[in-house]
N, C-alpha and C positions, 0 to 999 in steps of 0.2 A: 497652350491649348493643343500644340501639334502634339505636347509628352501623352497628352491626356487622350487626346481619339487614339492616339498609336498603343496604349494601353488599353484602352475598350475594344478594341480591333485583335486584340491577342498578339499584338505583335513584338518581339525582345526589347526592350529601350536598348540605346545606345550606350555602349562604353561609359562610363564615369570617367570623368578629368582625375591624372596624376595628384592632385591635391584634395580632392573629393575622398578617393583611399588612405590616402596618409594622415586623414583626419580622424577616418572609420578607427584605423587602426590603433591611433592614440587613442582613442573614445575606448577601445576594447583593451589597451593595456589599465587606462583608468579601472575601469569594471573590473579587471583582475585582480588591481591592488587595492581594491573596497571586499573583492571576495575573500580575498587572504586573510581578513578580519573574522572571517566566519561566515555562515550560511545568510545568505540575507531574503530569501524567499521562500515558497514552497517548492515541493520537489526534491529528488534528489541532486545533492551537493555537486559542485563540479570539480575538475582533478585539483583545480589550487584549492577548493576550499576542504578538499581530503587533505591534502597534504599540509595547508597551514592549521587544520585541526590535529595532526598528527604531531608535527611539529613544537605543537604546545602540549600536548600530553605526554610526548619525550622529557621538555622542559619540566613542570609539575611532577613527573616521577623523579628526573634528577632532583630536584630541588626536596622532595620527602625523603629521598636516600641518605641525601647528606644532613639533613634534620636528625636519620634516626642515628645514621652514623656515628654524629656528634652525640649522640643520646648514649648512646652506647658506649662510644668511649670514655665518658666521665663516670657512668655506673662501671666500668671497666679498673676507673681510676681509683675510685671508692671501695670495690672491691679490693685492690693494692691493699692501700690503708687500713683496712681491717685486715686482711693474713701479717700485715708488716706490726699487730697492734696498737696500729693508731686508732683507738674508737672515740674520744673524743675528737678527731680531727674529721675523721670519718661521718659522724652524727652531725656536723656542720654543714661537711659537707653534700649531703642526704636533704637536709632543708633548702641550699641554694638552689640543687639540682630539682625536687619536684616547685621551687617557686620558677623555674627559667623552663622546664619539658613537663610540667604537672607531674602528678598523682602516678605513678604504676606498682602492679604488684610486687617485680627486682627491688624497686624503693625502698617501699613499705617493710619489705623482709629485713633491709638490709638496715634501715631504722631502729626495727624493733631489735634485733644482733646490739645492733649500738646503745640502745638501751641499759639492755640486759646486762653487757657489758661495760656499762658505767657505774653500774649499783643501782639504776633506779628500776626499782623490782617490779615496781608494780605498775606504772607504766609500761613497762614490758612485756607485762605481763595480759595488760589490756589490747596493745598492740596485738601478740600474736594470736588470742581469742579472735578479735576482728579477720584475721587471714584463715580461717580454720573453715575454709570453705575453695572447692575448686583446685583449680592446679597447684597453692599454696598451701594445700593442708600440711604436706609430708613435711617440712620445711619448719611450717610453724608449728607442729606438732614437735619436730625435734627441738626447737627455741624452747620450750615451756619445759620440755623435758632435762632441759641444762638448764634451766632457770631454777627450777624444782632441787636439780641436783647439786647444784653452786649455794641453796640453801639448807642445804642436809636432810633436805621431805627426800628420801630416796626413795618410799613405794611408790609416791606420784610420779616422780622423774620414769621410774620404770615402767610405769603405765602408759606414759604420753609418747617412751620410745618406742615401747613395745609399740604400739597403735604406727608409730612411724613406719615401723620396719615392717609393719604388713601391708602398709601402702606402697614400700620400697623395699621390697627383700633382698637387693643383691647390691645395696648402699651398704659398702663398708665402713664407713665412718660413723652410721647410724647403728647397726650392730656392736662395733668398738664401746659406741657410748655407753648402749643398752649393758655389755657384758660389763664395764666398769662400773657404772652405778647396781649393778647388784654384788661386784666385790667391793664397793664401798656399806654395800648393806649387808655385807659379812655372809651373801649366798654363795660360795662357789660353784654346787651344783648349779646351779640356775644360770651361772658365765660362763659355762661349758660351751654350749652351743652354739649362742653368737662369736664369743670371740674364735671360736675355731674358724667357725664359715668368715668372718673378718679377716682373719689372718691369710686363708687362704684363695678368698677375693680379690687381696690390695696386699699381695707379696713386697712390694715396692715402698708402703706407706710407712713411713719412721715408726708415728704415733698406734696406727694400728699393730706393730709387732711388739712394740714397748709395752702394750696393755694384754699382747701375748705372751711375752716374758715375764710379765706382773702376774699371770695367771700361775704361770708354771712354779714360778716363786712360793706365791701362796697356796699354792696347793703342794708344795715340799717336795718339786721337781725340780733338784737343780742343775742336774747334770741337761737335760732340754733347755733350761733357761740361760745357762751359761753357754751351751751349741750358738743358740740362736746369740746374742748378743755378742758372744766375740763374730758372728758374720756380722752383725749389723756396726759394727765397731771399725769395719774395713771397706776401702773403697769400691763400690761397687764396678766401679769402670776406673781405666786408667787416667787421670788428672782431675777423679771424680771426689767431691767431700766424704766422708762417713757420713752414715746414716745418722748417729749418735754422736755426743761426745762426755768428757764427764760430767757435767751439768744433767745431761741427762738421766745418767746412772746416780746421781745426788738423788734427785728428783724422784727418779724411778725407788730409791732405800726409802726415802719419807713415805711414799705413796706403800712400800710395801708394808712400814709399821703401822698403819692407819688398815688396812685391808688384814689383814693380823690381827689388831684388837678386836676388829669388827665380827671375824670370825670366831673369835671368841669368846666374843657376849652373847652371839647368836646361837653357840656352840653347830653350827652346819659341819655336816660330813664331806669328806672330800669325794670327788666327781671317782666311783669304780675305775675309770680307767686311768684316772693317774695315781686314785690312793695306794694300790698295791705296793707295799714298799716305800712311800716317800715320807719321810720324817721332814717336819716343818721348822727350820733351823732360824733364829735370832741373828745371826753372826750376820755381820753387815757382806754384802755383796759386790759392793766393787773391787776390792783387791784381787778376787778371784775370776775375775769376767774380762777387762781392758787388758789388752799388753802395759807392761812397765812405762815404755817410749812411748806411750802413741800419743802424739802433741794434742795440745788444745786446738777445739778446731769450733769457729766464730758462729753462735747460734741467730739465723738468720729470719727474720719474721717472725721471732718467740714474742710472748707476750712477757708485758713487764712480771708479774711473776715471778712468771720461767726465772727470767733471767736473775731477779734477787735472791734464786738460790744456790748463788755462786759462792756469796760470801758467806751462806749459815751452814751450821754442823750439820749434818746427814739425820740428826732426829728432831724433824721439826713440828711444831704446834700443829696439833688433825687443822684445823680452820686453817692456816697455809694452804694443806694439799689440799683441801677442799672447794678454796677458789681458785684454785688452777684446774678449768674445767676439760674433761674428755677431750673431744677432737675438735677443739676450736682453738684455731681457725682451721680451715682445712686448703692445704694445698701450700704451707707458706715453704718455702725456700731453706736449703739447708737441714744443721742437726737439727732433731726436736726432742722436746723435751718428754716425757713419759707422761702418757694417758693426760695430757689437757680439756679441759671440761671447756 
């Protein structure tokens, strides 16, 4: 009664007992660690419940990081496998990965590649119609145009690259392709352009200078084409591989008789500024190109192919070079082989 008139009276209560505080005070560590869980009233939040909100939104971004991380690294892995020509292992591996991270566009491209490169045409060919939309046009656009070209339709292949390369003008790989599928259609003039701008895009790419050397070839340049490949014959750094080796130069004569015939069913003139003078010689090309010594040097991420034309003669069936597509894979390691599709 005396707390209560001394409160109606305005007057301070007394002091609280030592134990009356140390109660408060646990009562108020309780309430911190109920707030730590989040907001539990109106109003604004208090410092723990910013910072135990904080705290879990740090965790949640770690935790998507390392989801995409791992996302990446397996389409990382996958990608290997295709420049190494594993595409049956690669296509395997494409299904586990969208059943474990779903569905994305990197996938879906790298499916349809697997496809295309299993033989199964027309799945692949459905495939890359479905991505022909959005950031995947360029992409799938070039798929259909080696899909095209890996089956001898060379005007469609030229159409769907062309269409790429105006999506991507300064894709040398995609230029590469466009100018070998028109010297697989026996146009010379018409490989002019891309493969120049290619060659001189991706000074570095094996496969793009090989299908610049296949130009100069077929077009009865051979003093350009033998410049350029005895460089690319030699190490470009010191304890660096050749660009080339003889498999490729094998590869590179097959490709050149077929590009040859082509031309001359077509009967096409040769490009003004290389025809001036250049006579179009038969006589096979490697003797004249490699040094004597220069060792076999281990072709690394070729496609099986490539590689089976170690053991055959220098003049092989058109359907050989044929399904040794342009510039696929692109980026693989080591020599490569001339103009892969």
């Amino acid at each position: 009664m005396r707390h209560q008139e001394n409160t109606r009276a305005g007057r301070t209560p007394a002091p609280a007992p030592l134990a009356t505080l140390a109660a408060l005070a646990t009562l108020a560590l309780a309430l911190a660690g109920c707030a730590s869980k989040g907001p539990q009233g109106y109003g604004a939040p208090s410092a723990q419940q910013e910072t135990a909100a904080q705290a879990q939104q740090q965790l949640q971004n770690a935790q998507q990081a390392t989801q995409v991380d791992n996302a990446q690294t397996y389409l990382d892995l996958i990608t290997q496998m295709q420049q190494a020509g594993q595409w049956y292992a690669s296509l395997a591996h494409t299904e586990a990965f969208e059943q474990q991270y779903g569905v994305n566009p990197e996938s879906r491209l790298m499916r349809a590649d697997a496809l295309r490169n299993t033989g199964q045409v027309e799945q692949a060919r459905q495939a890359y119609l479905a991505l022909l939309q959005g950031a995947t046009t360029a992409r799938a656009r070039r798929g259909l145009g080696l899909l095209y070209a890996s089956q001898g339709q060379y005007g469609q292949a030229v159409e769907q690259l062309d269409k790429a390369r105006q999506l991507n003008p300064i894709d040398a790989n995609v230029l590469s392709d466009l100018a070998y599928a028109h010297m697989l259609d026996g146009r010379l003039a018409a490989a002019q352009m891309p493969i120049m701008q290619a060659s001189q895009l991706a000074p570095a790419n094996a496969r793009v200078q090989l299908n610049m050397a296949l130009f100069w070839l077929a077009s009865g340049n051979q003093a350009q084409a033998s410049q350029l490949l005895r460089q690319l014959a030699q190490p470009q750094a010191k304890g660096a591989l050749p660009m080339i080796d003889q498999t490729s130069l094998q590869t590179l004569q097959a490709q050149l008789t077929s590009v040859r015939d082509a031309v001359r069913l077509r009967g096409d003139s040769l490009p003004a500024e290389v025809g001036a003078g250049a006579t179009v010689s038969s006589a096979p090309v490697l003797p004249s190109v490699l040094p004597p010594a220069l060792p076999p040097v281990p072709t690394l991420g070729t496609r099986p192919e490539a590689r089976a034309t170690e053991a055959l003669p220098e003049t092989l069936p058109a359907g050989i070079t044929r399904r040794i597509l342009l510039s696929e894979p692109p980026g693989a390691a080591g020599a490569a082989p001339a103009s892969p599709l």
